[in-house]
N, C-alpha and C positions, 0 to 999 in steps of 0.2 A: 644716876639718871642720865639717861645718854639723848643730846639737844641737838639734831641737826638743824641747819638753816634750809627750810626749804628751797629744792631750786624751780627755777619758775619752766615752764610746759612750752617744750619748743616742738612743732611740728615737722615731719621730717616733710620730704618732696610728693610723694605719693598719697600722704595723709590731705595735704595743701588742696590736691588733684581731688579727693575722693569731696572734701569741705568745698568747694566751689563747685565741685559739679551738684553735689547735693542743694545748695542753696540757688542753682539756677534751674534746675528740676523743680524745685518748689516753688518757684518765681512761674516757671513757664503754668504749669499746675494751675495753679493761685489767678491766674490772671484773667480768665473770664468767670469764674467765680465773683471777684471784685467786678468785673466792669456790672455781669446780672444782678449782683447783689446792689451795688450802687444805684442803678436805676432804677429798681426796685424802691428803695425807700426814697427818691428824687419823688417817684412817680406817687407812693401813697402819700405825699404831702398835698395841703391844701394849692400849690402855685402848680406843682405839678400835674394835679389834675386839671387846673384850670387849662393845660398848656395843653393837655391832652386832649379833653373832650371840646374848647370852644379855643383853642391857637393863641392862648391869651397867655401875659407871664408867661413866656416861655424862656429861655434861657439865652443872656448875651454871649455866650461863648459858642465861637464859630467851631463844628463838625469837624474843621480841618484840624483842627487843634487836640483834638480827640483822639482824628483816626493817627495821626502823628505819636502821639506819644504811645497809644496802643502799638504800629508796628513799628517803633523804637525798641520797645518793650520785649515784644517777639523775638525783633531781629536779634538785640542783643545777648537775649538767654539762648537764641540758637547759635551766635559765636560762640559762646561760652563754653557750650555744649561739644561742639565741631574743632575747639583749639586742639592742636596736638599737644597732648599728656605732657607734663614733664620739662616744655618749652614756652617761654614767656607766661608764668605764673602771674605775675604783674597784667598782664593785658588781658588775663582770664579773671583778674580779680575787678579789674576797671568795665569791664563786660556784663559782670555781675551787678557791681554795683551800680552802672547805670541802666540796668537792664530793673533792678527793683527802684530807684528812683523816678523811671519813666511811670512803673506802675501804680506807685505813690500819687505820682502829681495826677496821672489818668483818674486815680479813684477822686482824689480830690479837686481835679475840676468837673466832675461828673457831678458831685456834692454839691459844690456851689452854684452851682445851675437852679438848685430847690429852692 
């Protein structure tokens, strides 16, 4: 019986390129989906309607802090998108990632508003 050890999945440079561009395509995608979906279920809550139809329980988190992380969000999946190929893989992966943690924390202070 013949037992190799497997070896573990390295990506080459172009594969790297094609994984982060796909995952900041998805991010950009994804991200008013999350903002309409979030407020949607903020808004069918009982605090949220109240904010809605009589200005009441409304939410302490200031708009600025919102539209922030939203064109954080933006901006960073459009670097992501725009890096040249091939060069500083590192800054296209730190682009990415904080391009879906801006959209993370968006959806969930949208959340916490309910």
């Amino acid at each position: 019986m013949n037992t190799t050890t497997p070896q573990p999945v390295t990506l080459t440079p172009p594969q790297k390129d094609r994984f982060l561009s796909g995952w900041a395509v998805a991010g950009l995608l994804l991200l008013l989906p999350t903002v309409v979906l979030s407020w949607l279920v903020v808004l069918s809550g009982e605090r949220g309607t109240q904010c809605l139809m009589y200005g009441e329980q409304c939410s302490t988190i200031p708009g600025s802090a919102l539209y922030a992380a939203f064109f954080l969000a933006l901006a960073a999946g459009i670097v992501a998108l725009a890096w040249p190929r091939g060069r500083g893989t590192y800054a296209r992966a730190w682009a990415v990632l904080v391009q879906w943690g801006a959209q993370l924390v968006l959806g969930a202070l949208i959340l916490s508003g309910a």
